[in-house]
Backbone as CSV, one residue per row, in Angstrom:
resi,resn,N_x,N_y,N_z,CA_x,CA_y,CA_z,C_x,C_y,C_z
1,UNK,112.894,164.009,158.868,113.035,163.408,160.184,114.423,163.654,160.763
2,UNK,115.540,163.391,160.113,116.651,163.723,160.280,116.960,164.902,161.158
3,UNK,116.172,166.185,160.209,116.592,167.922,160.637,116.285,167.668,161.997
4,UNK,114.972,167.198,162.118,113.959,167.228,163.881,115.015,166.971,164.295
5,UNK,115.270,165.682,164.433,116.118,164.991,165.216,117.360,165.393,165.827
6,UNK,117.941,166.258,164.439,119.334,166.685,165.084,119.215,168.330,165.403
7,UNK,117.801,168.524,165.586,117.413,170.068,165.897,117.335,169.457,167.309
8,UNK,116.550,168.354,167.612,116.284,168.193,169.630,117.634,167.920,169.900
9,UNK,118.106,167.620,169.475,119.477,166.797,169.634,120.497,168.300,170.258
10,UNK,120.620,169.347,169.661,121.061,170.373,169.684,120.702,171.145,170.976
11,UNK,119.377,171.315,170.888,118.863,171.998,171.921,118.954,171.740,173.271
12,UNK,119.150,170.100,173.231,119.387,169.437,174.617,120.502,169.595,174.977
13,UNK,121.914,169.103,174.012,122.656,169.735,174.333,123.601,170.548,175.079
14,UNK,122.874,171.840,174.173,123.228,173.519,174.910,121.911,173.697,176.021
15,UNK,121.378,172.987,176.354,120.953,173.033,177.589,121.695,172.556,178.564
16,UNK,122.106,171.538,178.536,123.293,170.532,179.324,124.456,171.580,179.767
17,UNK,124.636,171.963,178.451,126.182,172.472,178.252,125.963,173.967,179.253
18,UNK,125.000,174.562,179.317,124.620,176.010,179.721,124.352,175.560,181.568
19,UNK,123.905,174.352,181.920,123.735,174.004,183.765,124.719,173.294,183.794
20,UNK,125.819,172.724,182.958,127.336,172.417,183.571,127.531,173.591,183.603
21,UNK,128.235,174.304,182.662,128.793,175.439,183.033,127.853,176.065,184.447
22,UNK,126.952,176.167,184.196,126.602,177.217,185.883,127.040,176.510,187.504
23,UNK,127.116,174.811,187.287,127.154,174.337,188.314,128.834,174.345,188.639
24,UNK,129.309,174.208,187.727,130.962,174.423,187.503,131.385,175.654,187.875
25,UNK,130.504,176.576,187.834,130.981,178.326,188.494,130.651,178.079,189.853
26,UNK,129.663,177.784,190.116,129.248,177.175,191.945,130.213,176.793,192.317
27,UNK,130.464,175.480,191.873,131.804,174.717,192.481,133.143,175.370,192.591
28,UNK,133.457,176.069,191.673,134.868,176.057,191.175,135.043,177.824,191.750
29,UNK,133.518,178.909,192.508,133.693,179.761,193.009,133.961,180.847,191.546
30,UNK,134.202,180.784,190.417,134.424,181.360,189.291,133.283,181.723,189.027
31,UNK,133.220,183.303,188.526,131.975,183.713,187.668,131.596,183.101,186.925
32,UNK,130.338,183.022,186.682,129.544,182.488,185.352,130.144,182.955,183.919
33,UNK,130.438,184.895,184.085,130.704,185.323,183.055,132.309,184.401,182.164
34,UNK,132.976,184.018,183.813,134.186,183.885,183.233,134.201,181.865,182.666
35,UNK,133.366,181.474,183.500,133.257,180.045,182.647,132.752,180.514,181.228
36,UNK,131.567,181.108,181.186,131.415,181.145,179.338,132.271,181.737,178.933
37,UNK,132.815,182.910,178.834,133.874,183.077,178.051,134.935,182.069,177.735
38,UNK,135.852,181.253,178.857,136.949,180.543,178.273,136.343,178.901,178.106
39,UNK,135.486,178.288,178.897,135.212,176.979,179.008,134.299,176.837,177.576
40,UNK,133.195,177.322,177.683,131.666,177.275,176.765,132.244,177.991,175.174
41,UNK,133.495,178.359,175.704,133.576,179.057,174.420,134.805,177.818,173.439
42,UNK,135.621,177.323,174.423,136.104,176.475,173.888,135.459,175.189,173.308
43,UNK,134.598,174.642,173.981,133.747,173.942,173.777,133.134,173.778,172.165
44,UNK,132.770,174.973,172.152,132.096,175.287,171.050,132.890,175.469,169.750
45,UNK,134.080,175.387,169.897,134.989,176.013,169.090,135.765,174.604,168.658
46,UNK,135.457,173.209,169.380,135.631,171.852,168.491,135.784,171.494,167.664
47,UNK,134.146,171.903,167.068,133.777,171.419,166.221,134.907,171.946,164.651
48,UNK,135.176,173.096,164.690,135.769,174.081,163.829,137.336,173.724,163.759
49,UNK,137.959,173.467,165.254,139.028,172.597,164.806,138.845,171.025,164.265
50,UNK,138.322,170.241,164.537,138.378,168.665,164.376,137.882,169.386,162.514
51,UNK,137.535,169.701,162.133,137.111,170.004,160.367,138.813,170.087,159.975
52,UNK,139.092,171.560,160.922,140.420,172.249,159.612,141.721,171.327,160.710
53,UNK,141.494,170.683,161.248,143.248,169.602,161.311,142.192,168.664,160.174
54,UNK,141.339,167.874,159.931,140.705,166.770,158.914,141.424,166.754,157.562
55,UNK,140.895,168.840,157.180,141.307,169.269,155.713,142.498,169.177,155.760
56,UNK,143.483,169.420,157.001,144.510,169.846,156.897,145.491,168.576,156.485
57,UNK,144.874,167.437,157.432,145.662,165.835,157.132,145.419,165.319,155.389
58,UNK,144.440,165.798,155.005,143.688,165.269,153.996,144.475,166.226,152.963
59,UNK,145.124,166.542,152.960,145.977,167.872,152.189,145.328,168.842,151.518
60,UNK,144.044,169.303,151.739,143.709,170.332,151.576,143.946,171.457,152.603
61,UNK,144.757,171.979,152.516,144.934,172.720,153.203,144.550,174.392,153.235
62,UNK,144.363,174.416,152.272,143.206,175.977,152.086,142.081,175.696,152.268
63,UNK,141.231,174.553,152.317,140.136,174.503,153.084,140.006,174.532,154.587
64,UNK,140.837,174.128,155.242,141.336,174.394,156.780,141.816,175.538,157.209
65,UNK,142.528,176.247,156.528,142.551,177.817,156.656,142.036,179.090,156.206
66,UNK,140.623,178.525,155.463,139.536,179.203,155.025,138.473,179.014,156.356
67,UNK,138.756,177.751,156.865,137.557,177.449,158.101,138.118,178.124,159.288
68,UNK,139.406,178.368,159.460,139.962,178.931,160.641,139.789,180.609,160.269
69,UNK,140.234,180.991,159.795,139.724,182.379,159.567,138.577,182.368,159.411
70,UNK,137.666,181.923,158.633,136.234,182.733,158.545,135.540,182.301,159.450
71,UNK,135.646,180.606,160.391,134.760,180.472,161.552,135.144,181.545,162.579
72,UNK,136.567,182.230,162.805,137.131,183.335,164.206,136.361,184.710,163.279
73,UNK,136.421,185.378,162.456,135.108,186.244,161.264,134.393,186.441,162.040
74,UNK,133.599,185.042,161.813,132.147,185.323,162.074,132.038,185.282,163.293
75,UNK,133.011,184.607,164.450,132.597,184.422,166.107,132.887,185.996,166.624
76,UNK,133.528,186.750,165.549,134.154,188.166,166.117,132.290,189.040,166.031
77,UNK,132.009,188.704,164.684,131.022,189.481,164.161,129.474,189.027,164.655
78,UNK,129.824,187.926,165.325,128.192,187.409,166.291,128.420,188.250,168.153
């Protein structure tokens, strides 16, 4: 029940998140292309800091700079 849950949960979301950003290019006269790149992309990129400052307070600190390099990795390689 959980997975469901935080699968609709997700989807709604980046639905939200995908008609701000478009209504925010309307308004703000800015391409679409250029809101996702710096806005949608920051956005998304939260989650990955709030972890590695966590590890980082928590004094693990090679776990926070294992998450910062390999989450920017893989955002290069998607």
């Amino acid at each position: 029940m959980g997975t469901i849950a935080t699968s609709a949960i997700i989807v709604i979301a980046g639905s939200r998140l995908s008609k701000f950003g478009d209504k925010l290019a309307d308004i703000s006269g800015l391409s679409s292309s250029w809101i996702g790149m710096i806005l949608l992309a920051t956005i998304t990129s939260i989650p990955e800091l709030a972890s590695s400052v966590t590890a980082s307070v928590s004094g693990v600190v090679d776990i926070g700079l294992g998450n910062v390099f390999g989450s920017n990795m893989f955002n290069m390689f998607i």
